[in-house]
C-alpha positions as CSV (number, residue, x, y, z in Angstrom):
1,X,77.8,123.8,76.7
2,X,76.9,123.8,80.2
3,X,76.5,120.9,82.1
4,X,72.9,122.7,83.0
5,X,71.9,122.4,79.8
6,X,72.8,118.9,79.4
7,X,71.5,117.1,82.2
8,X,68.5,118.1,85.1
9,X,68.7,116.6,89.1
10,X,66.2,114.3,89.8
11,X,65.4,112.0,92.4
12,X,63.0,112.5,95.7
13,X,64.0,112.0,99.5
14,X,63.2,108.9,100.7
15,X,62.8,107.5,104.4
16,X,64.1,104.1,104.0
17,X,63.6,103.6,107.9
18,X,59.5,104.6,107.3
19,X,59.6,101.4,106.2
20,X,61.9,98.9,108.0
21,X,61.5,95.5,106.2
22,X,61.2,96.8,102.3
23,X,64.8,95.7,100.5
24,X,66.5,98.1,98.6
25,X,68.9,99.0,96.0
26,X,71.0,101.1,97.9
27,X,73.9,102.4,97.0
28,X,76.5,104.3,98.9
29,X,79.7,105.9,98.1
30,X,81.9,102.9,99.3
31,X,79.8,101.2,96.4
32,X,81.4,103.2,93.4
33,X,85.2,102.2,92.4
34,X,86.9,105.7,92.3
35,X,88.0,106.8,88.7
36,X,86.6,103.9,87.0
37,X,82.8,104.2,86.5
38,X,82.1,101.2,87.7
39,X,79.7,99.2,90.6
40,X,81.2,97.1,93.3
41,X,79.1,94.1,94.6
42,X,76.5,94.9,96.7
43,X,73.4,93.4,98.1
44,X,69.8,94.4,98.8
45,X,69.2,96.2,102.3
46,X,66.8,96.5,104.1
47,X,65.1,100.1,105.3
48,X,66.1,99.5,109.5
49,X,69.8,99.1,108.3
50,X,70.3,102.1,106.4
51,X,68.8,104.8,109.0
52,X,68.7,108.2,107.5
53,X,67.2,110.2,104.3
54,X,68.6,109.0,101.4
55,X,68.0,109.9,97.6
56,X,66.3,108.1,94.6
57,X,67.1,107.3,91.5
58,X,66.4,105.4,88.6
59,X,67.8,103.1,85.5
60,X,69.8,104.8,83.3
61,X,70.5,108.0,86.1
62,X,74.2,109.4,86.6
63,X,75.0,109.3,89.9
64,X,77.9,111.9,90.9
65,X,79.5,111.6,93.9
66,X,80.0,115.6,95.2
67,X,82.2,114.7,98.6
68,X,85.6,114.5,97.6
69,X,85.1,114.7,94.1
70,X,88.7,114.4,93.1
71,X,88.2,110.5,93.7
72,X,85.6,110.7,90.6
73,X,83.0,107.9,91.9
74,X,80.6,108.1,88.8
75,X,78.3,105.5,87.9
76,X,75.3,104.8,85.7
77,X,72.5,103.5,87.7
78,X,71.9,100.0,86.4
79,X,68.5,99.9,88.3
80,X,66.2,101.8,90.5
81,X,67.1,102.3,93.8
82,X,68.2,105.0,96.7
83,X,71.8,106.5,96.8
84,X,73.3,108.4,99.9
85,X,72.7,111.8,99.9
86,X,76.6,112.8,99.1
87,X,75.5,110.9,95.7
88,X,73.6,113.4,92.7
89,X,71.0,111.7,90.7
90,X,71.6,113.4,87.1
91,X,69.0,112.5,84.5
92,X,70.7,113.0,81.1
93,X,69.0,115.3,77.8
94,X,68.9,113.8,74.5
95,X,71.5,116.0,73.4
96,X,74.0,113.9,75.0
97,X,75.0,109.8,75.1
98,X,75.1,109.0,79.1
99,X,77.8,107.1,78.4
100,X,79.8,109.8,77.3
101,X,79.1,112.3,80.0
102,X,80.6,109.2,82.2
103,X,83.1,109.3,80.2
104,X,84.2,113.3,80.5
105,X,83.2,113.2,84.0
106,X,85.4,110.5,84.8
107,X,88.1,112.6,82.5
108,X,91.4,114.3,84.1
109,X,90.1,117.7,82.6
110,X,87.1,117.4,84.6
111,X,89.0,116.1,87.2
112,X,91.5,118.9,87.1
113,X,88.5,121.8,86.9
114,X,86.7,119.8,89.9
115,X,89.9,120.2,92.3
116,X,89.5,123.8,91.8
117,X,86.0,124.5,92.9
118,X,85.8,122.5,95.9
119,X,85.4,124.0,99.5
120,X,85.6,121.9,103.3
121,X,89.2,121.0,104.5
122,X,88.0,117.7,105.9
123,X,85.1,117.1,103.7
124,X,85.7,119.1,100.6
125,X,82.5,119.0,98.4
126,X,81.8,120.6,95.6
127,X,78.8,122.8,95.3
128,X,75.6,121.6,92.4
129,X,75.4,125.0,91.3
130,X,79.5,125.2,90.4
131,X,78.8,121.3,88.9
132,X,75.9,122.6,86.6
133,X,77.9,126.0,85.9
134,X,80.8,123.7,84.8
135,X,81.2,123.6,80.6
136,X,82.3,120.4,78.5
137,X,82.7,120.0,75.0
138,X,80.0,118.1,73.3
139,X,80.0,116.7,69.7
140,X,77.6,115.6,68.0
141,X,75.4,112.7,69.4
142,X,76.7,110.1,66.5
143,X,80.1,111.2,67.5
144,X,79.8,111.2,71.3
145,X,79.0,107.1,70.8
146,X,81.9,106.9,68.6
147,X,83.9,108.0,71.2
148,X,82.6,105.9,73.9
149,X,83.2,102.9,71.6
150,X,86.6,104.0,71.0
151,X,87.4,104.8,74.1
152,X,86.1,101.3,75.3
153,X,88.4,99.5,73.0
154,X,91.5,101.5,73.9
155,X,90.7,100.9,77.7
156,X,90.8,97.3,77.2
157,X,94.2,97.7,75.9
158,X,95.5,100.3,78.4
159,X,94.1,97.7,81.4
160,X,95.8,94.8,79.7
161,X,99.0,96.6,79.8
162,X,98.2,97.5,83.4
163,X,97.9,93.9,84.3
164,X,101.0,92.8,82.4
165,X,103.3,95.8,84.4
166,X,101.7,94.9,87.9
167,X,102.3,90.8,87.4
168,X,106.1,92.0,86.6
169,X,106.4,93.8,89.7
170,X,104.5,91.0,91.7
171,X,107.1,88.7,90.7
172,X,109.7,91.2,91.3
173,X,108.5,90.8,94.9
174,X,108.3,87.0,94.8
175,X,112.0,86.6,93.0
176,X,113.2,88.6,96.2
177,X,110.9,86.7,98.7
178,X,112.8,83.4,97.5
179,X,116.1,85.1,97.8
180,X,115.9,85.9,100.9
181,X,114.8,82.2,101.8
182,X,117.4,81.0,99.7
183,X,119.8,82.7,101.3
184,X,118.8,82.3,105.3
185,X,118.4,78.4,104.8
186,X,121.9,77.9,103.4
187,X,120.6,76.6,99.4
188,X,122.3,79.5,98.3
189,X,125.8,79.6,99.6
190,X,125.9,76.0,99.4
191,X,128.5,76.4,96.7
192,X,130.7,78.6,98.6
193,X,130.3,76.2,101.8
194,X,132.0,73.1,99.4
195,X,134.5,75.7,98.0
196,X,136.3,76.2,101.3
197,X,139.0,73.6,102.0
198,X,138.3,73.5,105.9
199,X,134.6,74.3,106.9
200,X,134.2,77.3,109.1
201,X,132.6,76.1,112.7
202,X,129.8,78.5,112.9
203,X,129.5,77.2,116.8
204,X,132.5,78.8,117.3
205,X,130.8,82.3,116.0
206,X,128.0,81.5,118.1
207,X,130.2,81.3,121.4
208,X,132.3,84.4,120.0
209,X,129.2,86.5,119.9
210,X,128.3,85.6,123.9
211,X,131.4,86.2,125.2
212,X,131.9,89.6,123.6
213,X,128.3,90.2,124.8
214,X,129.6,89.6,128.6
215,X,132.7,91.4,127.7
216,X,131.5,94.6,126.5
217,X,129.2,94.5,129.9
218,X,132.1,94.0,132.6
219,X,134.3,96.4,130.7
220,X,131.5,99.0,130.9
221,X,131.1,98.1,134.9
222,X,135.2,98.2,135.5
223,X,135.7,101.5,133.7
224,X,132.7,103.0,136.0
225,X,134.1,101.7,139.1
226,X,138.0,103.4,138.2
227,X,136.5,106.6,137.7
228,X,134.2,106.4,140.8
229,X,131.0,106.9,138.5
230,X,128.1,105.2,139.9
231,X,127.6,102.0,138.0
232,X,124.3,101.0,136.8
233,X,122.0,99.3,139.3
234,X,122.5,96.1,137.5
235,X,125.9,94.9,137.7
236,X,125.3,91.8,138.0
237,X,125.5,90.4,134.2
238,X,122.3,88.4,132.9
239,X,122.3,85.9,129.8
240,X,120.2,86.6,126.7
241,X,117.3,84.4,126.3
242,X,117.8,81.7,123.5
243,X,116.0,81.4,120.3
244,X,112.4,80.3,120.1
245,X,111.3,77.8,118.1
246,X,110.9,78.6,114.1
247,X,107.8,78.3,112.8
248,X,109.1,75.4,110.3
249,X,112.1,74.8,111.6
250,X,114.4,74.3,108.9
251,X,117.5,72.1,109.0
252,X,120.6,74.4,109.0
253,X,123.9,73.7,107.3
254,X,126.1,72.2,110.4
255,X,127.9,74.8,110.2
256,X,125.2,77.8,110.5
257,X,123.5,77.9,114.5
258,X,120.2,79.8,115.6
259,X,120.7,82.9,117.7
260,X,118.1,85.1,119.8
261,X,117.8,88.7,118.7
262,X,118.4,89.3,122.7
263,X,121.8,86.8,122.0
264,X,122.6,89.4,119.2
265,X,121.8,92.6,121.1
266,X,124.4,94.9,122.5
267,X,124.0,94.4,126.9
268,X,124.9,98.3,127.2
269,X,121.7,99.0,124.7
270,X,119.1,96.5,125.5
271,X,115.8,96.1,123.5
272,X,113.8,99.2,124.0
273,X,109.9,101.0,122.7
274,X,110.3,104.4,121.1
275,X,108.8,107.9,122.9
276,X,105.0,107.2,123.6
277,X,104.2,110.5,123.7
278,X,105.8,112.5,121.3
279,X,103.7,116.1,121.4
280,X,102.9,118.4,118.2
281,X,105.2,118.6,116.1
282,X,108.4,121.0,116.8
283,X,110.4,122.8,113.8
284,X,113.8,123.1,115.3
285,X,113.0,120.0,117.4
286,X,114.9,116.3,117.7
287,X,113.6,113.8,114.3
288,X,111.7,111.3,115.1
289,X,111.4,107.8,112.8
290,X,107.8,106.4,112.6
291,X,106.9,103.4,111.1
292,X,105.3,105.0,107.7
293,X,109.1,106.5,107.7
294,X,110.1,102.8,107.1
295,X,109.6,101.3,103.9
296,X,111.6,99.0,101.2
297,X,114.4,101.0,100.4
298,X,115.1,101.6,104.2
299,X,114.2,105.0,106.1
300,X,112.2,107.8,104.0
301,X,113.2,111.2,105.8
302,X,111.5,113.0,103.7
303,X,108.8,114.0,105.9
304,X,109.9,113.2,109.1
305,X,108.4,114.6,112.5
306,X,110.8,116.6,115.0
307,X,109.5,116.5,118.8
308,X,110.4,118.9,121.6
309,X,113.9,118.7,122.4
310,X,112.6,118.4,126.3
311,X,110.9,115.1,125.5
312,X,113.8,113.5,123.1
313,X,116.0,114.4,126.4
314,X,113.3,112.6,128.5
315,X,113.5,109.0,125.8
316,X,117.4,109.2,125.4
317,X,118.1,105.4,125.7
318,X,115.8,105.3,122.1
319,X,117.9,107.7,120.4
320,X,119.4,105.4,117.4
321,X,122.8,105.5,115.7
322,X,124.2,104.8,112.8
323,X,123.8,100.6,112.5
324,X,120.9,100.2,114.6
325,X,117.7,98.0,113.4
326,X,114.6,99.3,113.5
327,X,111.3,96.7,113.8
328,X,107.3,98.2,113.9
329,X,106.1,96.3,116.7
330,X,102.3,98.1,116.7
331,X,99.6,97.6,113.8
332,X,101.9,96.9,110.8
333,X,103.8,94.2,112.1
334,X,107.3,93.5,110.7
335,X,109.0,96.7,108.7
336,X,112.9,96.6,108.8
337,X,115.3,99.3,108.3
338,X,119.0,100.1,109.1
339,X,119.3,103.2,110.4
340,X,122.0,105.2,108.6
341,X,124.7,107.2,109.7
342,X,123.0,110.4,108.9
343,X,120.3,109.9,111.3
344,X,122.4,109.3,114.6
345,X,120.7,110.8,117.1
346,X,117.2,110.8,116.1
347,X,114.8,109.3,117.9
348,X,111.6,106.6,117.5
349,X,108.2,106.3,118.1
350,X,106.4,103.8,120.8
351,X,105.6,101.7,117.9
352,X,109.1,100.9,116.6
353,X,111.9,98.7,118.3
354,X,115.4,99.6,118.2
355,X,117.8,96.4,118.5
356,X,121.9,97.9,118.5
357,X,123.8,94.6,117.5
358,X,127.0,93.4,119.3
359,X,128.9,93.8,116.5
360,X,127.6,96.4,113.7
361,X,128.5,94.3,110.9
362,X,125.4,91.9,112.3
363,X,123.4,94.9,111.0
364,X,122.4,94.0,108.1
365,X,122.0,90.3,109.0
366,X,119.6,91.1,111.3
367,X,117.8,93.4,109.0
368,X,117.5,90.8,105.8
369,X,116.4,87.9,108.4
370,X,113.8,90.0,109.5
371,X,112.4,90.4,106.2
372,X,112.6,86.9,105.1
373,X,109.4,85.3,104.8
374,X,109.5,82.8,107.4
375,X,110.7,85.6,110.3
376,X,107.7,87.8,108.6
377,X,105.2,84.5,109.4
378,X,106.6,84.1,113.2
379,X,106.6,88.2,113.7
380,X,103.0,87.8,112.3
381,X,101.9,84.9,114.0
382,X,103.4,86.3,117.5
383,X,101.5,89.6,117.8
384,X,98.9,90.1,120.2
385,X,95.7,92.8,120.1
386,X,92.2,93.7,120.1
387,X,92.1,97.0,118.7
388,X,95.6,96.8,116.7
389,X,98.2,93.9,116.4
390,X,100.8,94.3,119.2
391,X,104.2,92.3,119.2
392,X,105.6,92.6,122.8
393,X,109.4,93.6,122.9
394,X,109.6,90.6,124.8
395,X,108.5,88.0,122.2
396,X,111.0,90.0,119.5
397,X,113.7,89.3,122.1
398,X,113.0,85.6,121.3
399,X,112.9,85.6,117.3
400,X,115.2,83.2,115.8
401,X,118.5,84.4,114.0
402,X,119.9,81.9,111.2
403,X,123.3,82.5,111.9
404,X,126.3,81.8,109.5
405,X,130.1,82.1,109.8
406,X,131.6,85.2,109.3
407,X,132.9,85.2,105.9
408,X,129.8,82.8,104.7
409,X,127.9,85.6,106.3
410,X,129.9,88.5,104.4
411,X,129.8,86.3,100.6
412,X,125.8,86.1,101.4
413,X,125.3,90.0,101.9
414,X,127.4,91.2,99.2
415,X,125.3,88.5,97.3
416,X,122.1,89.7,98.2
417,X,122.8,93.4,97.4
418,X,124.4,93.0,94.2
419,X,121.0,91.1,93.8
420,X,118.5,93.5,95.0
421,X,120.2,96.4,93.4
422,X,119.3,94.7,89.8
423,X,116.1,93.9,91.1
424,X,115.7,96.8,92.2
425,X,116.7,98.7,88.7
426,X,114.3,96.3,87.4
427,X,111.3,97.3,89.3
428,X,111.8,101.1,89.2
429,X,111.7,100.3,84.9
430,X,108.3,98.9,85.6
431,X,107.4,101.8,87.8
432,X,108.7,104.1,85.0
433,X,106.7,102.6,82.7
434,X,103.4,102.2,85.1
435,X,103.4,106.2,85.2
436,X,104.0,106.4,81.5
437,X,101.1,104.5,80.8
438,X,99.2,106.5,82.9
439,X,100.0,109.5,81.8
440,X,99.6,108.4,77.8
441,X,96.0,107.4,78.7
442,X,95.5,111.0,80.5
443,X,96.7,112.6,77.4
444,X,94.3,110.3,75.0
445,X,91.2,111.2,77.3
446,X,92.1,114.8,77.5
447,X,92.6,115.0,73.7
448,X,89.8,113.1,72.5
449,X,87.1,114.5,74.9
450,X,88.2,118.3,74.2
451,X,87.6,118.0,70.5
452,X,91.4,117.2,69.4
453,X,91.6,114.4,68.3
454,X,90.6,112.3,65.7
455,X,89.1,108.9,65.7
456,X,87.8,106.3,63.5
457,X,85.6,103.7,64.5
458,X,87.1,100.8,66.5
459,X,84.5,98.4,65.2
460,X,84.2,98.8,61.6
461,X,87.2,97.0,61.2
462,X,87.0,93.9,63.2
463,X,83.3,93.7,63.0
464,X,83.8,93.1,59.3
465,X,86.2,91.0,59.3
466,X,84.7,88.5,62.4
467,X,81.4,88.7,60.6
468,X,82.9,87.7,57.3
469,X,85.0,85.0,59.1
470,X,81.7,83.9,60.9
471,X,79.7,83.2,57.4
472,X,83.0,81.3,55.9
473,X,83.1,79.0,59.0
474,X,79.7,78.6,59.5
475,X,78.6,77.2,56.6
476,X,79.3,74.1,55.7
477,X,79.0,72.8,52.2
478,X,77.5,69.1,52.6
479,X,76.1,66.7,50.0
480,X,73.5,65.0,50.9
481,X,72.7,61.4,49.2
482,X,70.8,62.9,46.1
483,X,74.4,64.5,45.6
484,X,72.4,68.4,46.1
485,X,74.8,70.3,48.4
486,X,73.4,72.1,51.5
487,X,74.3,74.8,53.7
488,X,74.2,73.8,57.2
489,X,74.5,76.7,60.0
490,X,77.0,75.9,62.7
491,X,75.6,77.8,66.0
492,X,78.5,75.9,68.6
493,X,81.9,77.9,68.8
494,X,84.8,75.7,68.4
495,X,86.0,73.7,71.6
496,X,88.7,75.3,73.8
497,X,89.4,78.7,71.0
498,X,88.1,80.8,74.0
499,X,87.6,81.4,77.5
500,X,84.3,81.8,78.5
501,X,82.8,85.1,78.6
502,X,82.6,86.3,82.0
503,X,78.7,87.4,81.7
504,X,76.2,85.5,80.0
505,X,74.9,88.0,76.5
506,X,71.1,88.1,77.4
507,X,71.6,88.8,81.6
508,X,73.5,92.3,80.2
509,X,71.0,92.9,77.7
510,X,68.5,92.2,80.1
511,X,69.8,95.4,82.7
512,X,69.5,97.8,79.3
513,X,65.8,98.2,77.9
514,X,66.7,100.3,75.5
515,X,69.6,98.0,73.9
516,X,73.1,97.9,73.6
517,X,75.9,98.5,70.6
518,X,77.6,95.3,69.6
519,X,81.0,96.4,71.1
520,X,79.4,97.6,74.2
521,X,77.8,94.7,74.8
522,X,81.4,93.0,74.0
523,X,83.2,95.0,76.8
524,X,79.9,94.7,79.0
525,X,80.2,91.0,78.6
526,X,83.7,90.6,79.5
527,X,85.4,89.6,75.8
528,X,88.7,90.6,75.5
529,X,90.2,92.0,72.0
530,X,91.3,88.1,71.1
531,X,87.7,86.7,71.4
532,X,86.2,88.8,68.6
533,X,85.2,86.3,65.9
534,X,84.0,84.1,68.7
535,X,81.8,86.9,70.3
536,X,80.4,87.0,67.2
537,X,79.8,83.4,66.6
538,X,77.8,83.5,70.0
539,X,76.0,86.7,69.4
540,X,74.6,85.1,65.6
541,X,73.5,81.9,67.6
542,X,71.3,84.2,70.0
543,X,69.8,85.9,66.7
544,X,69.4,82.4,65.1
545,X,67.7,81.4,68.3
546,X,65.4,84.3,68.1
547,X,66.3,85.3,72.0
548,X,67.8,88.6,70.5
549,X,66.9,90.6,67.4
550,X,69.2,93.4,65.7
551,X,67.7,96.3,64.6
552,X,69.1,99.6,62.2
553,X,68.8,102.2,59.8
554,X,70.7,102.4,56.2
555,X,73.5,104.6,58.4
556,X,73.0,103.8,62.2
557,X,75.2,101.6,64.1
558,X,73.2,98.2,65.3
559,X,71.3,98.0,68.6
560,X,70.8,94.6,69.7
561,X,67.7,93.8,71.5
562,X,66.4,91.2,74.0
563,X,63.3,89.6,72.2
């Protein structure tokens, strides 16, 4: 059927300004969780704060979001109220369960057909007479709720599963958080430190790295000087700025010392801001790295940008080579990559810092102490800005370097690799199975709201059985003193069998006059698939109570009511 034939506009323009102090429901687009169907917090507001013409609605309305409709913001009004003009007002036919034009309109067919009809490049919208021309598959009304209760069920378990794959790759994340700290304090090499027969002086590193530092410069001066090149202006050599202070200073193994990222930077290719500004972008021109080109596998060149070779000529001292390190100085604060060999030569944006080590194999030092939490808090904690966070190239000079002996220094990194790589494994499983997931619940919408497959009711089931484990528990056989036994109705659940339902039973019955399903009110609620019997325990206390009352037909499903 058409959609035209299924549901009719509705709703009135409204002036909320014509009457400044009245509060209103109003909803906006920002207020609707894309793809989900469902109603972020919001909070009455009043007519002088929303401005413009708006739209009303009422209870029970679908409201269809028509700018970028590939996000799917779909919602069932749960009140009256006004909606932003970019928000439809549909008022559903009998002929069809709202809950289950929600459903197909949230669906990736709809989705799919949606993409397709669209028209605006940077506000695509999708036209009402294309929306109401649009067909869906409808079965038959006792069917359609069927569906939605099926669906509902099988939601619950998809979202579970959701939950379970994202805390995995949480602690993915914190397993390699505490690595890195392990590994930059000194706990983790500690064995390899009592291992070695004589204890490497890491001071001894630390003067090694200073004096190559001044080395590199005067040999740089002497050769410019033999070949009657003009040296650089400054030939008078200047020493690096030490460390600042650590945020919580940590006690280092005697052996390990702190070092300045100026301490650790080459003299010939001093701390320096990428192009500032870089022009459109060039097809045969010079690549340039940009912080989104940074993330946790290293540099993404993918989708690079190229500049005009005329301006990469103009920033030549920020062309990189193989080895440098790479830090985003402006807005995200903190990204770390290695550049590789195979992007020598490319150049960097004004929001990224290029450090060049003294001694390459400091590289990847650098990099990992960058990325460990506590050099992540001082990065953090030393940016500057109104408009964005700024870190000065100045302050970076100053961040403090755990340093370790050489071959401490090598056991570490191998360490760390060989760890990240099966962490790494690890997490792209997850990922695997994330888009699995995903794609299985696609395929069980698609399927189910096309007509192809099959379903039996998620309820009958479990609504049997928790009823029938309800009466057995709830009546207990007592004898009273005449010796007459008794049935005595037990209305409490047991203590601690449950959490507690996240929304009191009579508040969502309350926001649906015309009564709710048993397992609609169950997901409505908040009860997971483990707290069956004791919804049900709760539920029969309300009816005991009289503050609900059931009511059905020899073949209908129940509809609870509030009294």
């Amino acid at each position: 059927m058409q959609l035209r034939e299924l549901v009719f506009p509705t709703g009135r323009q409204i002036d909320p300004g014509g009457t400044p102090d009245h509060e209103y429901n109003y909803i906006s687009l920002e207020n609707i969780e894309a793809g989900t169907g469902r109603l972020l917090k919001m909070e009455k507001t009043r007519g002088r704060e929303i401005g413009s013409m708006k739209i009303s609605f009422e209870k029970g309305d679908i409201l269809y979001g028509r700018l970028r409709p590939y996000l799917q913001k779909v919602v069932i009004a749960p009140f009256d109220g006004i909606a932003a003009t970019e928000l439809w007002p549909l008022k559903t036919s009998e002929a069809i369960d709202p809950e289950f034009l929600r459903e197909v309109l949230l669906g990736p067919g709809h989705r799919s057909e949606v993409a397709q009809l669209m028209s605006g490049a940077r506000m695509p919208r999708v036209r009402s007479d294309q929306l109401l021309d649009m067909t869906i598959t409808v079965p038959p009304l006792e069917e359609q709720r069927l569906i939605v209760r099926a669906l509902n069920v099988l939601r619950h378990k998809v979202e579970g599963l959701r939950g379970h794959l994202l805390k995995g790759i949480n602690l993915f994340g914190d397993y390699e958080r505490a690595l890195l700290t392990a590994a930059f304090d000194g706990s983790m090499s500690a064995s390899f430190r009592a291992a070695l027969p004589n204890g490497e002086d890491g001071e001894a590193l630390f003067k090694d790295v200073l004096e190559a530092r001044e080395v590199q410069w005067i040999q740089v001066i002497n050769e410019s000087l033999a070949s009657s090149r003009q040296p650089s202006s400054r030939q008078i050599y200047i020493k690096p700025a030490p460390p600042a202070e650590p945020n919580n200073p940590t006690k280092l193994p005697h052996s390990w010392s702190w070092m300045s990222i100026d301490q650790l930077t080459s003299p010939l290719h001093p701390l320096c801001y990428g192009v500032v500004q870089p022009g459109d972008n060039v097809e045969e021109g010079a690549l340039l790295v940009r912080v989104q080109d940074l993330d946790e596998h290293g540099i993404n060149s993918n989708n690079m940008r190229r500049i005009d070779p005329s301006v990469d000529e103009r920033h030549a001292r920020s062309r990189v080579q193989g080895g440098d390190v790479l830090v985003s100085l402006v807005g995200t604060i903190g990204r770390v990559a290695v550049v590789p060999d195979t992007l020598a030569q490319a150049n960097i944006a004004r929001a990224l810092a290029k450090i060049t080590p003294v001694r390459v194999e400091f590289s990847q030092w650098i990099a990992l102490s960058l990325q460990s939490p506590s050099l992540q808090v001082w990065l953090a904690q030393s940016a500057r800005g109104v408009a964005r966070d700024t870190l000065n190239l100045s302050r970076l000079a100053l961040a403090p370097i755990p340093i370790a002996p050489l071959h401490e220094m090598n056991w570490l990194l191998q360490n760390i690799a060989h760890r990240r790589t099966a962490i790494t494994a690890l997490k792209r499983k997850f990922e695997i199975l994330q888009a699995s997931l995903e794609t299985l619940w696609a395929n069980v919408l698609l399927r189910v709201l096309s007509g192809f497959g099959e379903l039996k009711d998620p309820g009958d089931q479990a609504v049997a059985v928790a009823r029938r484990s309800h009466i057995k528990s709830s009546v207990v056989q007592s004898t009273s003193s005449s010796g007459r036994r008794r049935a005595v109705t037990s209305t409490k659940p047991r203590p601690n069998t449950h959490a507690s339902p996240k929304r009191d039973l009579i508040e969502v019955l309350q926001e649906h006059s015309d009564g709710l399903e048993p397992l609609r009110l169950f997901g409505e609620a908040g009860y997971g698939l483990q707290d069956v019997e004791i919804f049900f325990k709760v539920l029969a206390a309300a009816i005991d109570k009289g503050e609900l009352r059931e009511q059905r037909s020899a073949e209908d499903w129940p509809v609870l009511m509030v009294v």
